[in-house]
PAMARFI-33808 format. One record per atom (N, C-alpha, C): residue in one letter; atom name; x, y, z. Coordinates in nm, 2 decimals. Example, Ala and Ser with C-alpha at 12.3 -4.5 7.8 and 13.67 -1.06 7.14 Angstrom:
% PAMARFI-33808
NODE  res  atom       u       v       w
NODE    a     N    1.32   -0.57    0.78
NODE    a    CA    1.23   -0.45    0.78
NODE    a     C    1.32   -0.33    0.78
NODE    s     N    1.28   -0.22    0.71
NODE    s    CA    1.37   -0.11    0.71
NODE    s     C    1.29    0.00    0.79
//
This chain:
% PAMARFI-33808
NODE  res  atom       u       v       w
NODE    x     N   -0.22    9.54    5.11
NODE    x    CA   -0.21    9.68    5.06
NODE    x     C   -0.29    9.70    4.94
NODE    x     N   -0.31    9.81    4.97
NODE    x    CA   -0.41    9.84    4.81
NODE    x     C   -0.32    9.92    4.71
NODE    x     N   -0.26    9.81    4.64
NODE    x    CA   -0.15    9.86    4.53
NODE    x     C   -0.22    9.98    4.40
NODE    x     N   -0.35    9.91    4.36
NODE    x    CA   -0.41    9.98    4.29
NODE    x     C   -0.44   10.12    4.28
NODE    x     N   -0.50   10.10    4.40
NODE    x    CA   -0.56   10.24    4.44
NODE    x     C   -0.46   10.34    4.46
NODE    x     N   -0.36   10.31    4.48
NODE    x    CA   -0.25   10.41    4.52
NODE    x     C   -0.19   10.45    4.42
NODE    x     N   -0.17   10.36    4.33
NODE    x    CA   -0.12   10.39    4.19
NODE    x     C   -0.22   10.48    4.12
NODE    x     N   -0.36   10.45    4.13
NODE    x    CA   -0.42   10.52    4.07
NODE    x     C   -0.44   10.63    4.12
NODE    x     N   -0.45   10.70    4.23
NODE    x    CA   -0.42   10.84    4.28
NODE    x     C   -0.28   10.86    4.23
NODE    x     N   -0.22   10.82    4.24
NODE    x    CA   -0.06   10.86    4.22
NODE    x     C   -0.05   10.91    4.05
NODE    x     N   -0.13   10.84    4.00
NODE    x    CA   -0.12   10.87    3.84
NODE    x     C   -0.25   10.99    3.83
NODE    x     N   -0.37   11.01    3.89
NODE    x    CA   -0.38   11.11    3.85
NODE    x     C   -0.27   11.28    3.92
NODE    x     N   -0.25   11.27    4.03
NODE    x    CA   -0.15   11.35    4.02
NODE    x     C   -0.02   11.36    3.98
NODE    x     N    0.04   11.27    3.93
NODE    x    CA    0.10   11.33    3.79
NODE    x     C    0.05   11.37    3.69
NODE    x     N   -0.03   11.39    3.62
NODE    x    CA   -0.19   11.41    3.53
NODE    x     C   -0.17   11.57    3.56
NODE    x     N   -0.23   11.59    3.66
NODE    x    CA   -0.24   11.72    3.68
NODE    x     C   -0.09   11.80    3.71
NODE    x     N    0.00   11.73    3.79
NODE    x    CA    0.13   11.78    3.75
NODE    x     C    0.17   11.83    3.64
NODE    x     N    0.15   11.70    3.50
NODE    x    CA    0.19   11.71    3.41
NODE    x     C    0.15   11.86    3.33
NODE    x     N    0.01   11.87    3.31
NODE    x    CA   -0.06   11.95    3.31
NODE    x     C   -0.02   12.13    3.38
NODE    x     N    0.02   12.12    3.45
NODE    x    CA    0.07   12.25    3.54
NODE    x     C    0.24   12.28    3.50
NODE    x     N    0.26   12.20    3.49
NODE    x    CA    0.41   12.22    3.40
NODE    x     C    0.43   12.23    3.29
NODE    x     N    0.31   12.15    3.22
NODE    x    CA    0.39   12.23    3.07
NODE    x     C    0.26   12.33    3.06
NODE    x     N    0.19   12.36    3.12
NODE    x    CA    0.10   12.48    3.13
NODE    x     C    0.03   12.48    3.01
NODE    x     N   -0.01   12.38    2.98
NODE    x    CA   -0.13   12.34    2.92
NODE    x     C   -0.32   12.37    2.91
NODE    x     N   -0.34   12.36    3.07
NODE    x    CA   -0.43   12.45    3.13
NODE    x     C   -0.58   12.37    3.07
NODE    x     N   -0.55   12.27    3.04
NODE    x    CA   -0.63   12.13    3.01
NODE    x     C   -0.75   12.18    3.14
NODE    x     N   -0.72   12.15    3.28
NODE    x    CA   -0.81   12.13    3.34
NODE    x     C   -0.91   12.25    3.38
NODE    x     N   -0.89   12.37    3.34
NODE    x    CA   -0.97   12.48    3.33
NODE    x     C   -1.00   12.51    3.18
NODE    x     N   -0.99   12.45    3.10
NODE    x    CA   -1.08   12.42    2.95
NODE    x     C   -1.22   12.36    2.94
NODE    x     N   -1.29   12.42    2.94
NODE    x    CA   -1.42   12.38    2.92
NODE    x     C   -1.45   12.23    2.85
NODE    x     N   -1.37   12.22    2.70
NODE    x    CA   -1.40   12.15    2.60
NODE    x     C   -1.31   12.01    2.65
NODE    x     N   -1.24   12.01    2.74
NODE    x    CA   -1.18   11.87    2.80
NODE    x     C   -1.26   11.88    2.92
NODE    x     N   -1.38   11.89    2.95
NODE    x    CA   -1.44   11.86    3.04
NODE    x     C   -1.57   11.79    2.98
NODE    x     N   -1.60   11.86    2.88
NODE    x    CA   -1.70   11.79    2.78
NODE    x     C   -1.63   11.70    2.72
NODE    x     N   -1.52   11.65    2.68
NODE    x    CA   -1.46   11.54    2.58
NODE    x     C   -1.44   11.48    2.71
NODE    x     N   -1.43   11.44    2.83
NODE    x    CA   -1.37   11.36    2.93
NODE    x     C   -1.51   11.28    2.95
NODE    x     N   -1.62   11.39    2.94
NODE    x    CA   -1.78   11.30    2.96
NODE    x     C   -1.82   11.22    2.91
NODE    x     N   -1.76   11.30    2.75
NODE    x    CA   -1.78   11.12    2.63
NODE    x     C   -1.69   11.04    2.66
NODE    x     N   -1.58   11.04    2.67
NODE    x    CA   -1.52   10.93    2.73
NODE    x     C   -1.56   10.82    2.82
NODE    x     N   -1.57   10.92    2.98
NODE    x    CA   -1.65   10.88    3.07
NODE    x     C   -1.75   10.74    2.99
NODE    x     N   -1.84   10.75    2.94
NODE    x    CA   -1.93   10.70    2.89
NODE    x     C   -1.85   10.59    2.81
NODE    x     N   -1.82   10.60    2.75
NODE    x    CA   -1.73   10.49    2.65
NODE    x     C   -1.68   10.42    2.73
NODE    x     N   -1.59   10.46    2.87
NODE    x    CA   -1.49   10.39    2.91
NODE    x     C   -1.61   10.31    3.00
NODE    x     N   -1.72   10.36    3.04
NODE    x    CA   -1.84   10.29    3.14
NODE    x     C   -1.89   10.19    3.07
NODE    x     N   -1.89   10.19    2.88
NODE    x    CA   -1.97   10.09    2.84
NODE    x     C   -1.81    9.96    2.81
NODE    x     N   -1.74   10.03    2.72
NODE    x    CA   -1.63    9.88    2.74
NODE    x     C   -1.56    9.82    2.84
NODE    x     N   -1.56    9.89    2.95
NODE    x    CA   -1.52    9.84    3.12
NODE    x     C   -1.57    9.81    3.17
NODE    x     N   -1.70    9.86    3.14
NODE    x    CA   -1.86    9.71    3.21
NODE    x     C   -1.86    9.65    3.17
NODE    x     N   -1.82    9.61    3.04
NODE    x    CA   -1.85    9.47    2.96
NODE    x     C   -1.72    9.36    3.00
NODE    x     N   -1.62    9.47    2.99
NODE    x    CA   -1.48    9.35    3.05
NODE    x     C   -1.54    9.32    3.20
NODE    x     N   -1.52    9.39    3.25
NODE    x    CA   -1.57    9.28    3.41
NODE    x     C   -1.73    9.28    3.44
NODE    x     N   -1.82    9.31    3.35
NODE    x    CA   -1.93    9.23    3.37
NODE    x     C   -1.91    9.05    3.30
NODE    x     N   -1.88    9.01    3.22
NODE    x    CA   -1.83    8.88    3.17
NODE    x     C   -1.74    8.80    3.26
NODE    x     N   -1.68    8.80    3.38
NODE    x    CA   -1.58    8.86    3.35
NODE    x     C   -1.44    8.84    3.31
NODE    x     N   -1.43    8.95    3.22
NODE    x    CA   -1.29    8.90    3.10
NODE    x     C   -1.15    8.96    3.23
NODE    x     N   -1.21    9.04    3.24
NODE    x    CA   -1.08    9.12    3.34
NODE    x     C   -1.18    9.14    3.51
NODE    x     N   -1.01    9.03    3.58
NODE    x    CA   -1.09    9.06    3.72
NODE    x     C   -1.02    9.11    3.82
NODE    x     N   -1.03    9.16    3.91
NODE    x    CA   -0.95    9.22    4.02
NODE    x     C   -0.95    9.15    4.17
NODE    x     N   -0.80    9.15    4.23
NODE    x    CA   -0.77    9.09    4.30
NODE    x     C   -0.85    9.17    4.43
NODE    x     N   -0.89    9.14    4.53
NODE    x    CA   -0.99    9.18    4.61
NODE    x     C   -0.91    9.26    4.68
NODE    x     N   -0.80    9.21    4.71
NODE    x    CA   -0.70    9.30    4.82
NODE    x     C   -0.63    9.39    4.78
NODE    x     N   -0.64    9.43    4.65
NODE    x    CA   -0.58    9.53    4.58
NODE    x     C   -0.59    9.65    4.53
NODE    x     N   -0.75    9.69    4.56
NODE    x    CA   -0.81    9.76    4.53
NODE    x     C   -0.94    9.80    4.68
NODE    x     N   -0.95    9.93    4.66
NODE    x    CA   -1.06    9.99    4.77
NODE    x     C   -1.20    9.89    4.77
NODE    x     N   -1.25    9.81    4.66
NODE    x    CA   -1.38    9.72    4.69
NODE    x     C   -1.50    9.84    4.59
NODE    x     N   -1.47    9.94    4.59
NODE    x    CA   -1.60   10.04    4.58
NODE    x     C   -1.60   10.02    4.41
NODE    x     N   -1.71    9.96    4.38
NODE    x    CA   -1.73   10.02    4.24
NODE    x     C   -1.86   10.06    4.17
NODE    x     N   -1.82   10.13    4.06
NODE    x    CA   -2.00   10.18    3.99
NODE    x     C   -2.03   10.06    3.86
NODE    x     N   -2.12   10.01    3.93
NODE    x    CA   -2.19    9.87    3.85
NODE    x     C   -2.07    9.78    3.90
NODE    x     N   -2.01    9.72    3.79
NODE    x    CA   -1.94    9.61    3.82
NODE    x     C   -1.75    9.73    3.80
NODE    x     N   -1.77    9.77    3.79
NODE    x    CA   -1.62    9.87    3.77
NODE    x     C   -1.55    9.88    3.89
NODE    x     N   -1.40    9.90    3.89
NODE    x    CA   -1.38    9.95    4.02
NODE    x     C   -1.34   10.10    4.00
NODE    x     N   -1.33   10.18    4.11
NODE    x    CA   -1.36   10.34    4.08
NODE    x     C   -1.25   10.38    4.01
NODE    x     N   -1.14   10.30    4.09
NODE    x    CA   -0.93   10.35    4.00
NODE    x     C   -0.99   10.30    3.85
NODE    x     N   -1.05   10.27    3.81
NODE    x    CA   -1.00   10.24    3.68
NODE    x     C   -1.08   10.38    3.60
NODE    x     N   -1.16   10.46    3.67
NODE    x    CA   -1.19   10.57    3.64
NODE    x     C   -1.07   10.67    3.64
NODE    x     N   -1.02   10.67    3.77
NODE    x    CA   -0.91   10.74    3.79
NODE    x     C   -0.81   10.73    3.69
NODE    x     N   -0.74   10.62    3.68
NODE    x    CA   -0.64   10.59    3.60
NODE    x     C   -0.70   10.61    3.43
NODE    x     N   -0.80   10.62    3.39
NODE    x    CA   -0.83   10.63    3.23
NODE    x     C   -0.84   10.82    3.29
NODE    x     N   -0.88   10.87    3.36
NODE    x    CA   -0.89   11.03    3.37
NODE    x     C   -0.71   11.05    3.33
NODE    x     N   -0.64   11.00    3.41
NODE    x    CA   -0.50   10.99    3.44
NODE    x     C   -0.42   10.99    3.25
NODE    x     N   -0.50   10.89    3.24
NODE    x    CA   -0.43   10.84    3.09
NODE    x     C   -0.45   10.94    2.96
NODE    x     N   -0.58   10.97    3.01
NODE    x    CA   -0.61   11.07    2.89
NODE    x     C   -0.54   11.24    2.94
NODE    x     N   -0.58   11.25    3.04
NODE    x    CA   -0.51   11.40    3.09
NODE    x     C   -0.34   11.41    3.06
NODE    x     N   -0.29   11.28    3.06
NODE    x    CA   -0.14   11.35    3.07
NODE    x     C   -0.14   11.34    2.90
NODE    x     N   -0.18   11.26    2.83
NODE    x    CA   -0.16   11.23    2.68
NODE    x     C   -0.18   11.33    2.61
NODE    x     N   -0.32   11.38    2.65
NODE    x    CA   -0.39   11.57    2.57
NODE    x     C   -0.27   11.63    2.65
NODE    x     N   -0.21   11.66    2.74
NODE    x    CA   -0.14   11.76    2.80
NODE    x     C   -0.04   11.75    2.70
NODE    x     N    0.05   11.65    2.68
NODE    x    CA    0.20   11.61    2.66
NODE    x     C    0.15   11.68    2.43
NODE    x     N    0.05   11.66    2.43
NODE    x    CA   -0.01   11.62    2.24
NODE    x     C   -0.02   11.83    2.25
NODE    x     N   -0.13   11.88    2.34
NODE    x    CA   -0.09   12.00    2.34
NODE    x     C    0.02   12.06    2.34
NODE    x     N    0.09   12.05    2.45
NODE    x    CA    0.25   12.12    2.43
NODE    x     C    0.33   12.12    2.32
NODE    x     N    0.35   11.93    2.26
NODE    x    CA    0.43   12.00    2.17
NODE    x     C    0.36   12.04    2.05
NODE    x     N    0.21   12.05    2.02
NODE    x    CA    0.17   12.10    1.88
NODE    x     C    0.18   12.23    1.91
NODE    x     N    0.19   12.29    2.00
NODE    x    CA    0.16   12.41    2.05
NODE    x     C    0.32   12.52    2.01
NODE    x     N    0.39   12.45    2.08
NODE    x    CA    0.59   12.47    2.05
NODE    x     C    0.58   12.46    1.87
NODE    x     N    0.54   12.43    1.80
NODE    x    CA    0.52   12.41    1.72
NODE    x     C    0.52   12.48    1.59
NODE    x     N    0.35   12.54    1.65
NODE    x    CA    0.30   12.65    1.60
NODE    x     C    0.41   12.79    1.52
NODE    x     N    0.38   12.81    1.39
NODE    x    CA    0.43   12.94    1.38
NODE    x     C    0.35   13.04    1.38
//
C-alpha cells in the first residue's frame, strides 16, 4: 500500500479544508502563491540534498516511485500541506485579533 502518498493527499486536503473554514482565502491570494514558489525552491534545494546523499530514504513500497530529481513528489505535497494549514491557522487568529 502506498501509505505515503495517501497521507500526503490526505494532508493537503485538509490544507485546503483548513483554509475554507476559517476563510482565510490563502489560496486565491496572490502573495502565498509567490511565497509558496520561494519555498518551492528552498524545499527543492534542502530535500535534494537529504536524499541526494542519501541522509533520508524512502521505502519503495510506500510511495508512488515518481520523483523530480532525486525527491519524491508527496514530499512536495506534504511541505504545500504544512505550510498552507500553518499560514491559514497564523492568519485567523492574528486576524480575530485585530482591533
Amino acid at each position: 500500500m502506498k501509505e505515503y502518498t495517501l497521507l500526503a493527499f490526505i494532508s493537503v486536503a485538509l490544507a485546503v479544508g483548513v483554509d475554507l473554514f476559517l476563510r482565510t482565502k490563502l489560496l486565491t491570494n496572490k502573495k502565498f502563491w509567490i511565497f509558496w514558489a520561494v519555498m518551492f525552491v528552498l524545499i527543492f534545494i534542502v530535500n535534494g540534498y537529504l536524499t541526494w546523499r542519501p541522509i533520508v530514504q524512502y521505502g519503495e513500497g510506500h510511495y508512488l516511485g515518481l520523483r523530480l530529481f532525486t525527491i519524491p513528489i508527496e514530499d512536495f505535497l506534504y511541505g504545500f500541506s504544512l505550510l498552507t494549514m500553518n499560514i491559514s491557522i497564523w492568519e485567523y487568529f492574528t486576524r480575530k485579533h485585530k482591533i
